[in-house]
Every structure is written in structure tokens, then in C-alpha cells.
C-alpha positions as CSV (number, residue, x, y, z in Angstrom):
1,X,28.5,263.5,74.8
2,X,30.9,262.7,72.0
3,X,32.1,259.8,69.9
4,X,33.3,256.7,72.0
5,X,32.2,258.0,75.2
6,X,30.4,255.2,77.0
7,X,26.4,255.6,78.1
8,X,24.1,254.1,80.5
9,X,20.7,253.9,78.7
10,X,17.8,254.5,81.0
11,X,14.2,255.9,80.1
12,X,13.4,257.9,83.8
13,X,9.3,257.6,83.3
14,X,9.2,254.2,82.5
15,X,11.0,252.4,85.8
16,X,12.7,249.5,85.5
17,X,10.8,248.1,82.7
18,X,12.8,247.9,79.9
19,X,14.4,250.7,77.3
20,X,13.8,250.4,73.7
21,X,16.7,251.0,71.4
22,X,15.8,252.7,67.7
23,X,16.8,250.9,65.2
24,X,19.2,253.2,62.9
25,X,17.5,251.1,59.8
26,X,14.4,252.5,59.4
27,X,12.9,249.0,57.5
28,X,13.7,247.1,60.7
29,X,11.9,248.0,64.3
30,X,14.1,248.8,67.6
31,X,14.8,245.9,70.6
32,X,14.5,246.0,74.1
33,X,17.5,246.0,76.3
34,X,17.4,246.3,80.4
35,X,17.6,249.8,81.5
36,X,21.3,250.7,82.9
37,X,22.8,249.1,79.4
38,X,25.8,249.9,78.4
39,X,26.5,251.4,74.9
40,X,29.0,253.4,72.7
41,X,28.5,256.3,71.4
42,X,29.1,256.3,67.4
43,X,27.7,259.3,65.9
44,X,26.0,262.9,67.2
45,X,23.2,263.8,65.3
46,X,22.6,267.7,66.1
47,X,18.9,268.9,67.1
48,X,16.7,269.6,64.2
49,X,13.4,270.2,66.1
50,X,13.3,267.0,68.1
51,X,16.1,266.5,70.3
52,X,19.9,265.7,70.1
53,X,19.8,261.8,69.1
54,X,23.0,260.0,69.1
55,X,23.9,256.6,67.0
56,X,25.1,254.0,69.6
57,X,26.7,250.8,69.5
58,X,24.7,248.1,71.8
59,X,24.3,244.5,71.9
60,X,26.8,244.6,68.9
61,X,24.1,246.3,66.8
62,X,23.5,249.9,65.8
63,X,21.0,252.2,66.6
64,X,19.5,255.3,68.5
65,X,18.7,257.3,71.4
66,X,17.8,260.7,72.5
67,X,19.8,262.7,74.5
68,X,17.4,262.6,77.4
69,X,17.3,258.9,77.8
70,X,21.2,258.0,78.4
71,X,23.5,259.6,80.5
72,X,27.7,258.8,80.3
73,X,29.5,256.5,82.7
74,X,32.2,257.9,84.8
75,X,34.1,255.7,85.2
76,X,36.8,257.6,87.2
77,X,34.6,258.1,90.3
């Protein structure tokens, strides 16, 4: 994934719950949004021990999410 790609957010071992979006200001805490949101990615933050994270734009805020729980929309097919 890369800058301005587009993402589904989804967390696979929680169901259809909800997925929680880090907040890229650390003095604030993340929302909830429903899983299959839509987002854009921002910024790629490489692995330093705990996972690729990526900066998103969502819900016209900033914030976060590991590789693992978002996956990019194609929208040609």
C-alpha cells in the first residue's frame, strides 16, 4: 500500500463488531468506525518491531492502523 491508495478497514478476529481507529495524537484516544470503512492512506510508517502501520485519513480525521487490519479497494474489478 502507498500514499492515496484507498483501504477497507476490517479487524478479521473481531467480526462485525466494530474496528477501532488509533488516534495519530497520542494525548487523544482512537474512535470506532464500522468494519468495511473506507479510508485514505496518508503516510507509511516502515516496521520497527511491531508491524507496518500506516497514517489514514477517516471520518475526516487522522489516525492509524496496522497493516494487517485493512486491506486496499480495487476498485477496477
Amino acid at each position: 500500500m502507498k500514499p492515496g491508495d484507498l483501504v477497507r478497514l476490517y479487524e478479521p478476529n473481531r467480526g462485525d463488531v466494530y474496528f477501532t481507529v488509533g488516534n495519530v495524537d497520542r494525548n487523544q484516544s482512537g474512535w470506532a468506525v464500522p468494519p468495511g470503512t473506507i479510508a485514505v492512506v496518508t503516510k507509511v510508517i516502515p516496521d520497527k518491531g511491531d508491524g507496518v502501520t500506516y497514517h489514514i485519513l477517516v471520518d475526516g480525521k487522522l489516525g492509524w492502523v496496522y497493516e494487517e487490519d485493512c486491506e486496499v479497494v480495487n476498485e477496477t474489478g
